[in-house]
Phi, psi and omega in degrees: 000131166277144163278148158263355177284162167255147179261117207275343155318287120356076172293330158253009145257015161284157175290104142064284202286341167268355158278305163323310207286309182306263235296353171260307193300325154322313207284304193295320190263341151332269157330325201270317193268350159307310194286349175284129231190063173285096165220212166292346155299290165319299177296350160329279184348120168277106189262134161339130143319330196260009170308107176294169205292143188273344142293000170262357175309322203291293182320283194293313174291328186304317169312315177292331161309316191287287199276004149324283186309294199304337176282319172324296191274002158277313148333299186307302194296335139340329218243114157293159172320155180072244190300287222322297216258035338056284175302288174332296156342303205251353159253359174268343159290294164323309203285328198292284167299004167266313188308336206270329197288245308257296176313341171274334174271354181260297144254029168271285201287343196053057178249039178327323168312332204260342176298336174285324200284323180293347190294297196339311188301297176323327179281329177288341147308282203303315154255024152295314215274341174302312176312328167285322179291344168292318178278007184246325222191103169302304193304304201284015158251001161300305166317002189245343162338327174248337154352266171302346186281315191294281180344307179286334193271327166295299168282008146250030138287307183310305196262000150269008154271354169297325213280296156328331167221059185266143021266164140258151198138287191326000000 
C-alpha cells in the first residue's frame, strides 16, 4: 500500500522544493569543503585570540544550511511563479556560488585578502536574499539571522587574519 505522507527518512518521498533546496545545500557544502584545505599552511596562519575552535566550524555551518534551506523552500512556496520566484531563485544561487568562491580564495588559492573582499559580497547576497524572503515570510527571514550573524564574525576573523599576516601574494 503507498503512503502519501512524507517520510523524512525517504529523500524521495519530499516535495520537489525540498529536494532542491537538500541537493543546493549538499552541493555547497560538498564543493566549500573540497576546496577547504586545513593544513600547514592554514595552522601557520597567525589566528585573533577570540578565533573559535576549528571543531566548531563544522557543527555551525551544517546548522546554518538547515536553516538557510528551510528558509529558502518556505519563501519559495510563498512566492508566486514568475520574476518574483525567478529573481529569488537566482538570488539564492548567486549567494550558493559566492559561499563555495570565499573557500577556493581562502584556501585553495591561500588569498584570505582576496576572500575578504568576496566575503563582503557573500554577507551582502545573504541579506539581499533575507530582505526579499521578510517580504513574503518573517520568518523565514528571521532563519536567516544567524546566517548573517556567522557570515559577520567570519569576515571579521577574515580581515584580522589579513591584518595579522600580510603580505598574501608575496
Amino acid at each position: 500500500m503507498e503512503h502519501s505522507r512524507t517520510v523524512w527518512w525517504r529523500p524521495n518521498s519530499w516535495p520537489r522544493d525540498v529536494q532542491g533546496a537538500v541537493a543546493l545545500m549538499v552541493a555547497v557544502a560538498g564543493l566549500g569543503g573540497w576546496a577547504t584545505d586545513i593544513g600547514p599552511w592554514y595552522f601557520a596562519l597567525v589566528q585573533p585570540a577570540w578565533k573559535p575552535p576549528d571543531a566548531l566550524f563544522g557543527p555551525v555551518w551544517t546548522v546554518l544550511y538547515i536553516t538557510t534551506g528551510w528558509a529558502g523552500v518556505r519563501t519559495w512556496r510563498r512566492l508566486p511563479s514568475g520574476p518574483a520566484r525567478s529573481g529569488f531563485l537566482l538570488v539564492c544561487l548567486l549567494h550558493a556560488m559566492l559561499n563555495v568562491l570565499w573557500s577556493v580564495l581562502y584556501f585553495t588559492l591561500r588569498r584570505p585578502d582576496w576572500a575578504l573582499v568576496e566575503g563582503l559580497a557573500l554577507w551582502l547576497t545573504a541579506a539581499w536574499a533575507a530582505g526579499l524572503m521578510r517580504r513574503v515570510d518573517r520568518t523565514s527571514a528571521l532563519l536567516m539571522l544567524p546566517l548573517l550573524a556567522w557570515l559577520a564574525v567570519a569576515l571579521a576573523l577574515n580581515a584580522a587574519t589579513v591584518w595579522l599576516n600580510p603580505p598574501f601574494g608575496a
